[in-house]
FILO-252041 format. One record per residue (C-alpha): residue in three letters; x, y, z; residue number from 0. Coordinates in steps of 0.5 Angstrom, whole numbers, always signed. Layout:
resn | xx | yy | zz | resi
Ala | X | Y | Z | NUM
...
This chain:
resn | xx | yy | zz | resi
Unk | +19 | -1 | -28 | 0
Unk | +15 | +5 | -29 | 1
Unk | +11 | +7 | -24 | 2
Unk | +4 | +11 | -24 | 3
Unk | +0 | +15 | -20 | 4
Unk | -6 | +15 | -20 | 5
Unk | -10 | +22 | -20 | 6
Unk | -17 | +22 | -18 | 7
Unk | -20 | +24 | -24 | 8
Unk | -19 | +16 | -26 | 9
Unk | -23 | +13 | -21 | 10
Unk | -28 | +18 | -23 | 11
Unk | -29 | +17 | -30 | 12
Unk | -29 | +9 | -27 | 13
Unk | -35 | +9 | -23 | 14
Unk | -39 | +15 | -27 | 15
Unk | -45 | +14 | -31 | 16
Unk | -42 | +14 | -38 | 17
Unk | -43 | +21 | -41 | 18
Unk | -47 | +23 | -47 | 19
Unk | -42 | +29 | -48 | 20
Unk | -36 | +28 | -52 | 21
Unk | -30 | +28 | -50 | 22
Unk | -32 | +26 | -43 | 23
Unk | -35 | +19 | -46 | 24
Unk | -29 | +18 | -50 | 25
Unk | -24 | +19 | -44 | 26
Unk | -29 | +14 | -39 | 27
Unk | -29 | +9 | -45 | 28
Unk | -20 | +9 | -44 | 29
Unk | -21 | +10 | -38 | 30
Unk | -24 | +3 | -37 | 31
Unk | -20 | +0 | -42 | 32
Unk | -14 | +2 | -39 | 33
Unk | -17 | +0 | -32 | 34
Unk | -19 | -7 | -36 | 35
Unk | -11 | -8 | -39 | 36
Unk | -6 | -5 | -35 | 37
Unk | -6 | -6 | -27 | 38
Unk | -5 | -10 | -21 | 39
Unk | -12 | -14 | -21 | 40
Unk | -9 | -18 | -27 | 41
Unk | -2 | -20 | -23 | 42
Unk | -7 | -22 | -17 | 43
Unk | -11 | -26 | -21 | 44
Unk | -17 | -24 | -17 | 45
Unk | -24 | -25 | -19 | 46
Unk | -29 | -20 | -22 | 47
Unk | -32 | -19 | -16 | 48
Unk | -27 | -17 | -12 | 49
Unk | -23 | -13 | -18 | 50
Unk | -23 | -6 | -13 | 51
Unk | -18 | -10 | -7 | 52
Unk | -15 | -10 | -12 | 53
Unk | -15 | -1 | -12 | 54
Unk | -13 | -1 | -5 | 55
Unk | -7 | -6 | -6 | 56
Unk | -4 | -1 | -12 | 57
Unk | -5 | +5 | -7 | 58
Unk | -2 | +2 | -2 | 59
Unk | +5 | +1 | -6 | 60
Unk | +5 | +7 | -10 | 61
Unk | +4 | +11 | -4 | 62
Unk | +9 | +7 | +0 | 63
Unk | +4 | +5 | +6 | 64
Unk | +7 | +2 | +11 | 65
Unk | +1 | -2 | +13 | 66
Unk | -6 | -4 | +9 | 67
Unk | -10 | -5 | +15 | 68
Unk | -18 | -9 | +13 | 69
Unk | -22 | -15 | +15 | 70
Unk | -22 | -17 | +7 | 71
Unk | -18 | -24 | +8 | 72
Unk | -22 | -27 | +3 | 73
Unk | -18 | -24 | -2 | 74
Unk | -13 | -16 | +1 | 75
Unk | -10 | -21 | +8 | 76
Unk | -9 | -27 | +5 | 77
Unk | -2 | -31 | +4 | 78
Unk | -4 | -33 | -3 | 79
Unk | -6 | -27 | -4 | 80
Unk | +1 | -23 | -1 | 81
Unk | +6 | -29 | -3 | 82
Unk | +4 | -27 | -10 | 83
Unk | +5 | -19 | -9 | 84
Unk | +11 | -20 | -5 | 85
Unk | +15 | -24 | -11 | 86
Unk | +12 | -18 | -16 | 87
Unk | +15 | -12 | -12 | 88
Unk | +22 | -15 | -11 | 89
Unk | +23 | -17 | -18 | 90
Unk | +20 | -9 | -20 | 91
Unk | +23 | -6 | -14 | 92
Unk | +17 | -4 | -11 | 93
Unk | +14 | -1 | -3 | 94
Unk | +10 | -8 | -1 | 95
Unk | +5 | -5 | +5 | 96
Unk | +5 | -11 | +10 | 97
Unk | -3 | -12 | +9 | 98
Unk | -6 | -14 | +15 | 99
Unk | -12 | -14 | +21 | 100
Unk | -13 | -10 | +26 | 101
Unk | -12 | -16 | +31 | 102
Unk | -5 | -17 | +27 | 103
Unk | -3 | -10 | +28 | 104
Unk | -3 | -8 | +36 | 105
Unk | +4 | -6 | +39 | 106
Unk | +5 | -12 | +44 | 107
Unk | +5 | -10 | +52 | 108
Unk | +12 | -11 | +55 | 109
């Protein structure tokens, strides 16, 4: 499996207003596509509105995150959700952060 960082610049272009300058409005428009085509939020089957989980699920395992700490358990801390991205980075030999809470992640008291 490729891997891919992805730089700053990337989101940027995602979230900016498109630009009336060339090249600038061209790299946005693949920009978008490629955002659109090519990652996680297809494997997760998310819905529209939460396609930008999507984002800190792909940060956590190209950076190799240990933990994904959120209180999104609608769609980041939810067992569906993990099952489905577990058998992904198996099979691709990814990093799988553990996606959890903050109640869930709490050293326990011996």
């Amino acid at each position: 499996m490729e891997t891919v960082y992805i730089e700053t610049t990337i989101p940027s272009y995602l979230t900016a207003h498109r630009s009336h300058q060339e090249p600038i409005a061209s790299h946005q428009q693949i920009a978008r596509d490629w955002w659109d085509h090519e990652r996680i939020v297809q494997l997760l089957q998310l819905t529209q509105k939460a396609e930008m989980d999507a984002t800190h699920v792909a940060f956590g395992v190209v950076h190799r995150m240990d933990y994904l700490l959120t209180w999104n358990c609608t769609h980041l801390a939810n067992a569906t959700l993990q099952k489905t991205l577990f058998e992904y980075c198996t099979y691709h030999h990814l990093h799988m952060p553990v996606i959890c809470t903050p109640e869930h992640l709490t050293k326990p008291e011996i």
